[in-house]
C-alpha atoms as one frame of an Amber mdcrd trajectory, in Angstrom:
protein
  -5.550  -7.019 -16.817  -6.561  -3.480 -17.146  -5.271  -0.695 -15.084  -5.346
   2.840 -15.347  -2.325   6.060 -14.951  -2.561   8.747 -11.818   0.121  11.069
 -11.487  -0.373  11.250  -7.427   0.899  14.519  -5.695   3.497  14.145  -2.617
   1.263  12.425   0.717   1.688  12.942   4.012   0.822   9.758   5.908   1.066
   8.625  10.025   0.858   5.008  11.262   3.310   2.218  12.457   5.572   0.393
  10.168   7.063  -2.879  10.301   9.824  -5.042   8.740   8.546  -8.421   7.338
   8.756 -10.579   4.295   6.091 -12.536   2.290   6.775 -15.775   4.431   6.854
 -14.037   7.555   4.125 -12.123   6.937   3.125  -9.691  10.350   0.470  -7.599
   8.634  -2.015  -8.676  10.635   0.244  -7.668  14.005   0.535  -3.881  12.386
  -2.509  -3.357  12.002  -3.769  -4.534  15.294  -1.586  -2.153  16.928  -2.417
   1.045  14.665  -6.221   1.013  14.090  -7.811   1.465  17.581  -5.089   4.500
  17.374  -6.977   5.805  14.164  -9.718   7.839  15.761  -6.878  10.173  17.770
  -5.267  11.013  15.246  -5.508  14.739  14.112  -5.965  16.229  10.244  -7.167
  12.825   9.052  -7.682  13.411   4.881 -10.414  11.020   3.929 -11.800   8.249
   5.569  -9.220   5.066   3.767  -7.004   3.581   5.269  -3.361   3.003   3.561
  -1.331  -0.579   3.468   1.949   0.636   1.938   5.344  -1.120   1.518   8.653
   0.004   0.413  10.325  -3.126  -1.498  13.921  -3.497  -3.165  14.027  -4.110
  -6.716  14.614  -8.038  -6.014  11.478  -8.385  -4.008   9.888 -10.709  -6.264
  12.790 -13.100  -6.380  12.622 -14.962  -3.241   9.794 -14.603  -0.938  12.694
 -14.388   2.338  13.341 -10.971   1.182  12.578  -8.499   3.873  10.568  -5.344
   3.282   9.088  -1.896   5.573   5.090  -2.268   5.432   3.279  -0.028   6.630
  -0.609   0.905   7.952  -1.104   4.042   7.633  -4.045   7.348   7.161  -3.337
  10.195   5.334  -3.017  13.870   7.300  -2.980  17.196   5.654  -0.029  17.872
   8.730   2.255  16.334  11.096   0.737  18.690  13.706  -0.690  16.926  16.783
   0.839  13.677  15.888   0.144  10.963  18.679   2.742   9.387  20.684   3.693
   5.933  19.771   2.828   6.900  16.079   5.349   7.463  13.123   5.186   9.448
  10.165   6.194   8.957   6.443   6.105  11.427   3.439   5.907   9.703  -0.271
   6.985  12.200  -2.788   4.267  12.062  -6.041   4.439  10.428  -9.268   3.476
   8.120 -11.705   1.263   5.073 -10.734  -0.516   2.375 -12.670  -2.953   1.633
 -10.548  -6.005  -1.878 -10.434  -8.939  -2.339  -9.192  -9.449  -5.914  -7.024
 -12.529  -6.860  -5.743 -11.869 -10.530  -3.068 -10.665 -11.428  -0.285  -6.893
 -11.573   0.641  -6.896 -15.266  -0.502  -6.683 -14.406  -4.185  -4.520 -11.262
  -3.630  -1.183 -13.342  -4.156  -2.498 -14.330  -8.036  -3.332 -11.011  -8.650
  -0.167  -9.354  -7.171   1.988 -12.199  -9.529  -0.587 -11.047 -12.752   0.605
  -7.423 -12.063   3.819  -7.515 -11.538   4.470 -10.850 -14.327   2.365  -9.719
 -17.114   0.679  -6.397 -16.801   3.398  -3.989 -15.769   6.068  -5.488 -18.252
   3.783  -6.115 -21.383   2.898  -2.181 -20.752   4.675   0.971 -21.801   6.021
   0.987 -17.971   8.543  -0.486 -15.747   8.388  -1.095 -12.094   9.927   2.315
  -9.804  10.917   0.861  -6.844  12.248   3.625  -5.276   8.816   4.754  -4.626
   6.552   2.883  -2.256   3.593   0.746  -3.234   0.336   0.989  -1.605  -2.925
  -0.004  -1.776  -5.626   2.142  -0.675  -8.460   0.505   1.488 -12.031   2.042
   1.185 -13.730   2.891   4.292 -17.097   0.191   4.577 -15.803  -1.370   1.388
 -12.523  -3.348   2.682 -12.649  -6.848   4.795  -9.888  -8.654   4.093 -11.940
 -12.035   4.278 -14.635 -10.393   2.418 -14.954 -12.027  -1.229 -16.774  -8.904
  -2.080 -14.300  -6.560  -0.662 -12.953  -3.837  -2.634  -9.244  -1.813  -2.852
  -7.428   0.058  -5.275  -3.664  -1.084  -5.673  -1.051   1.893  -6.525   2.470
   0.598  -8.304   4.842   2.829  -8.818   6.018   3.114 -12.354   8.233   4.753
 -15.032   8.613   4.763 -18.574  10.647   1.990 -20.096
């Protein structure tokens, strides 16, 4: 699987977080509670939207293992910020980053490709003390949409 290298510059994002793990999966709950909030929000940067979760380094061990997810917009500011909303800085850095076009029913085998071949037969290893994200196109993104499109950011350092 094919992915290409950003170094990304520091983000400032606002939105609601979450804890959760993969079988008690609430994603669906976030998000219904932050998007009708999206079109108050102030210094909006782009028009994506930003699924982001912070994960230990034994994430992919057992499935129980709880994480922060977040949904999230990027701002150029935390001026204005809306009640009720929180905000999150990610400092920059180095990101392998893939391109997956289906629904979230296939997401899991992807995910498992990435993070059980691609990462460790690369040059990279996983940086888990940076968040992962993927970044949801405005028009593009449904996440029952077979044609539905996202780019997935992992956060990575040399080996």
């Amino acid at each position: 699987m094919e992915f290409s290298i950003a170094e990304l510059q520091p983000k400032k994002l606002v939105g609601k977080s979450l804890s959760m793990s993969f079988t008690d999966d609430k994603t669906g709950m976030l998000w219904g509670s932050f998007a009708p909030q999206i079109k108050n929000v102030a210094n909006r940067v782009g028009d994506e939207k930003i699924s982001l979760q912070s994960y230990t380094d034994d994430f992919m061990i057992d499935p129980t293992i709880p994480f922060v997810k977040w949904a999230a917009i990027e701002v150029s500011d935390f001026k204005n910020v809306i009640q009720g909303i929180e905000k999150l800085e990610i400092t920059g850095g180095l990101y392998a980053v893939f391109h997956y076009k289906g629904n979230v029913l296939g997401a899991p085998k992807f995910f498992s490709k990435i993070f059980k071949e691609s990462i460790p037969n690369s040059n990279y290893q996983l940086d888990n003390s940076r968040p992962h994200f993927e970044l949801l196109p405005a028009g593009k993104y449904d996440p029952m949409d077979e044609n539905s499109e996202e780019k997935i950011y992992v956060p990575i350092k040399l080996k």
